[in-house]
C-alpha angles and dihedrals in degrees: 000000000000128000137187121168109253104210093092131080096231091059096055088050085071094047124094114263103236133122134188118281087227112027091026084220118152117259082224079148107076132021137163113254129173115213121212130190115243118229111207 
C-alpha cells in the first residue's frame, strides 16, 4: 500500500485525470503506481 497526501497540487499532477460521469468530481483517491527497488 502506498500512500501521498493528496492536499497539495503536486500530488494531484501524478494522479490519473478522470472524473465521474455523474458528480465530475476527480478520482485523486486511487491511482495505479508500479514500484520499483532501488539499487545504490
Amino acid at each position: 500500500e502506498l500512500f501521498v497526501p493528496m492536499h497539495y497540487s503536486q500530488t494531484n499532477k501524478l494522479t490519473f485525470p478522470a472524473f465521474d460521469k455523474y458528480s465530475r468530481q476527480p478520482s485523486y483517491k486511487h491511482c495505479a503506481v508500479k514500484v520499483e527497488k532501488i539499487f545504490h
